[in-house]
C-alpha positions as CSV (number, residue, x, y, z in Angstrom):
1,X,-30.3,26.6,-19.0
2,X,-30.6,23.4,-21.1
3,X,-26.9,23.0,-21.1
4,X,-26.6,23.7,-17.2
5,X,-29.6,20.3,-16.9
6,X,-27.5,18.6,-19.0
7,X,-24.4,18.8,-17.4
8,X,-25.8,17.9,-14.1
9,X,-27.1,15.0,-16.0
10,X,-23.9,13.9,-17.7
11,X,-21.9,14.1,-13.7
12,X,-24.7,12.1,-12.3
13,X,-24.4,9.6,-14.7
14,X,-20.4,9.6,-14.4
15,X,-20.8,9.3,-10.7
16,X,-23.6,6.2,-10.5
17,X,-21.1,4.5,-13.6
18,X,-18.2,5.1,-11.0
19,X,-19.8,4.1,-7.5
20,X,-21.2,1.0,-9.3
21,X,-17.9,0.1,-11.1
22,X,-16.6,-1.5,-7.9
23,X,-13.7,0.1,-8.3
24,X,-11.7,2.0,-5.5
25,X,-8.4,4.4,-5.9
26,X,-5.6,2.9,-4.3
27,X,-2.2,5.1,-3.8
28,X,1.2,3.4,-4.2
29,X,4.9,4.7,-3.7
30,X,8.0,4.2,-6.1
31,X,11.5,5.4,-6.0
32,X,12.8,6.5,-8.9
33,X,16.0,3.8,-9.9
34,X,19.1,6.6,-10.4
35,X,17.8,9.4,-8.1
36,X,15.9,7.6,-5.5
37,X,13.2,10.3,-5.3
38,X,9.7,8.9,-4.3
39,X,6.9,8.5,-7.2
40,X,3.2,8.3,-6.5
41,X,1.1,6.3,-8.7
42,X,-2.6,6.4,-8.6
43,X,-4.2,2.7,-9.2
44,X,-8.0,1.8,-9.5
45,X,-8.1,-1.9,-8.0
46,X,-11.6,-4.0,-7.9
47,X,-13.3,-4.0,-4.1
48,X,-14.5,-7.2,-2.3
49,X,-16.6,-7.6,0.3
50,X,-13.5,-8.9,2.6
51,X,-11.4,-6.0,3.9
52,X,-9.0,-8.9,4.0
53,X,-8.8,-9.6,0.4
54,X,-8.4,-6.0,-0.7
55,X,-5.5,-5.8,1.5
56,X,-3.7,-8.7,0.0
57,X,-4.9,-7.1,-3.4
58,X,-2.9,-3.9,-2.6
59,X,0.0,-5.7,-1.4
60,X,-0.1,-7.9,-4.5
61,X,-0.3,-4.7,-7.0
62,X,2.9,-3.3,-4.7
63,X,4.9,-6.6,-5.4
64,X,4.2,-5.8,-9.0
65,X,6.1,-2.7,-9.5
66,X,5.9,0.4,-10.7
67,X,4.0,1.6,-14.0
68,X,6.3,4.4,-14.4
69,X,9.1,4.1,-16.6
70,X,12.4,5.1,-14.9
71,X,10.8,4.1,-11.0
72,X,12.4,1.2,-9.1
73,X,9.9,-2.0,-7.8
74,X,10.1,-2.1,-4.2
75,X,10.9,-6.0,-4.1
76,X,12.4,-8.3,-6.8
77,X,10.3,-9.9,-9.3
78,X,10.4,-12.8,-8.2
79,X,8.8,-12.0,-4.3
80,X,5.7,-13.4,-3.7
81,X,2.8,-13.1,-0.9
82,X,2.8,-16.3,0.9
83,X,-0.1,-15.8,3.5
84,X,-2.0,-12.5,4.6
85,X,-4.2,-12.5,7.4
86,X,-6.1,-9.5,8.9
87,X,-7.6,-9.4,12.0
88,X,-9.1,-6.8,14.1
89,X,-7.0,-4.0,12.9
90,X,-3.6,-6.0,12.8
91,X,-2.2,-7.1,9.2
92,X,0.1,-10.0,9.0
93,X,1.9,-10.4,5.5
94,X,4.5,-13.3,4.9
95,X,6.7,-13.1,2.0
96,X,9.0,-15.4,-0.3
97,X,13.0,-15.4,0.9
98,X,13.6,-13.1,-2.5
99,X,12.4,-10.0,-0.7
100,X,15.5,-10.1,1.3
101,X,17.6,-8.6,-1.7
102,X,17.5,-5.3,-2.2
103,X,16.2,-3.6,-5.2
104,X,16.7,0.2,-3.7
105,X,20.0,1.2,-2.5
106,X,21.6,-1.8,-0.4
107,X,22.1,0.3,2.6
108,X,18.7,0.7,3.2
109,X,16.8,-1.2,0.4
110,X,14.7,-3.9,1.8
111,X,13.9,-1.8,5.3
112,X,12.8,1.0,2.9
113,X,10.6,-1.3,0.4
114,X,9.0,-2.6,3.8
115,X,8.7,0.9,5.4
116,X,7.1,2.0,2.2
117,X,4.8,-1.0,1.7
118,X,4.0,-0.2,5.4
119,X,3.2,3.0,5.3
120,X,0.9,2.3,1.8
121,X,-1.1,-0.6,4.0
122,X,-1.9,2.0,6.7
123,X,-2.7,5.0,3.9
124,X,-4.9,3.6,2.1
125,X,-6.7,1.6,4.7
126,X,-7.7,3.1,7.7
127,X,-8.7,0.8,10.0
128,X,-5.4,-0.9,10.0
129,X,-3.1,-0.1,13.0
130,X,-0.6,-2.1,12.6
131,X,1.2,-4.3,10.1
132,X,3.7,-7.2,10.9
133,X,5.9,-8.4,8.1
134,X,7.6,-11.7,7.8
135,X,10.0,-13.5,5.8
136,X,9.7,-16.8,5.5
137,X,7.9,-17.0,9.0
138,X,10.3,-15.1,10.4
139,X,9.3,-12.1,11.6
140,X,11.0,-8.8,10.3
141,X,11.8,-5.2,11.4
142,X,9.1,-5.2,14.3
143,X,10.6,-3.1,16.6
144,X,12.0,-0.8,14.1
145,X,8.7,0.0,12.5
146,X,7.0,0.0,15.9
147,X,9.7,2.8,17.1
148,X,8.7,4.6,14.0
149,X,4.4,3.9,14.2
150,X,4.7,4.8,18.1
151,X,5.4,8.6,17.5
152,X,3.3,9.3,14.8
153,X,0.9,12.5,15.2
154,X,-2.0,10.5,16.3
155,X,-0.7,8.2,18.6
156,X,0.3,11.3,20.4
157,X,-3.1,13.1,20.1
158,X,-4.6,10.0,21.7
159,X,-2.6,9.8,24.4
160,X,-2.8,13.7,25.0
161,X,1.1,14.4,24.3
C-alpha cells in the first residue's frame, strides 16, 4: 500500500514539474534525404502568452531542420522568417528568397516543404484555419493549398457534404 501512495505521489509531482515547466509538445515532419519517406519528430518548445509568438516559434524550429540524422530540412539553411502575423484565425508567414530552392526532390520540393510546414501550422494549432505563405512579399501557392484545405474532412462536415 505504501508503495501504491508513493507512486501516486511521484506522478503528481511529475505532472505539477511538467504543467509548470511551460513547456508544450510540438509535432514536426521530415523527409528522409535518399528515400523521401516522412519522419516525425516530437519537440518540447517554451509557451508565451501570444498565440502569435508560439506560431513563429514553431515555424522558426521547422526552418531549423531536422534532429534526425539521415532526414532532409524542409528549407535551405539559409531561409529565414521575415514577418509572421496572426490574426483571427489566419497566419501570414513571409520568408527570405532562399526558400525558393529546393531542398526535397526539385519536382516538388519547395511546394512540399510549404505543404508540410502548412499542414504542421494547422496540427499543432488549432485555432488556425488558414495559413498564407509569402516569398519575399509575394504571395505563394494560395490557390493550390486552398484547393487542397477546401476538401478536407471537416470543411465538409460543416457544410453537411
Amino acid at each position: 500500500m505504501h508503495y501504491l501512495i508513493l507512486l501516486i505521489l511521484i506522478i503528481v509531482v511529475a505532472v505539477a514539474d511538467y504543467r509548470g515547466s511551460g513547456l508544450v509538445r510540438r509535432t514536426f515532419v521530415f523527409y528522409s534525404a535518399l528515400e523521401g519517406n516522412a519522419i516525425v519528430e516530437d519537440r518540447l518548445l517554451r509557451r508565451s502568452a501570444s498565440r502569435e509568438t508560439d506560431i513563429r516559434r514553431y515555424v522558426e524550429e521547422a526552418l531549423l531542420g531536422p534532429v534526425a540524422p539521415g532526414a532532409a530540412p524542409l528549407f535551405l539553411r539559409e531561409t529565414r522568417l521575415q514577418s509572421l502575423l496572426y490574426r483571427e484565425g489566419l497566419v501570414f508567414a513571409n520568408f527570405s528568397e532562399s526558400a525558393l530552392i529546393p531542398v526535397l526532390s526539385p519536382m516538388e520540393g519547395v511546394f512540399l516543404s510549404f505543404l508540410t510546414l502548412n499542414e504542421g501550422i494547422r496540427r499543432n494549432f488549432s485555432s488556425v484555419n488558414d495559413v498564407k505563405f509569402f516569398i519575399g512579399g509575394k504571395a505563394i501557392f494560395l490557390r493550390e493549398f486552398q484547393d487542397i484545405f477546401a476538401d478536407s474532412a471537416d470543411n465538409l462536415i460543416k457544410t453537411g457534404q
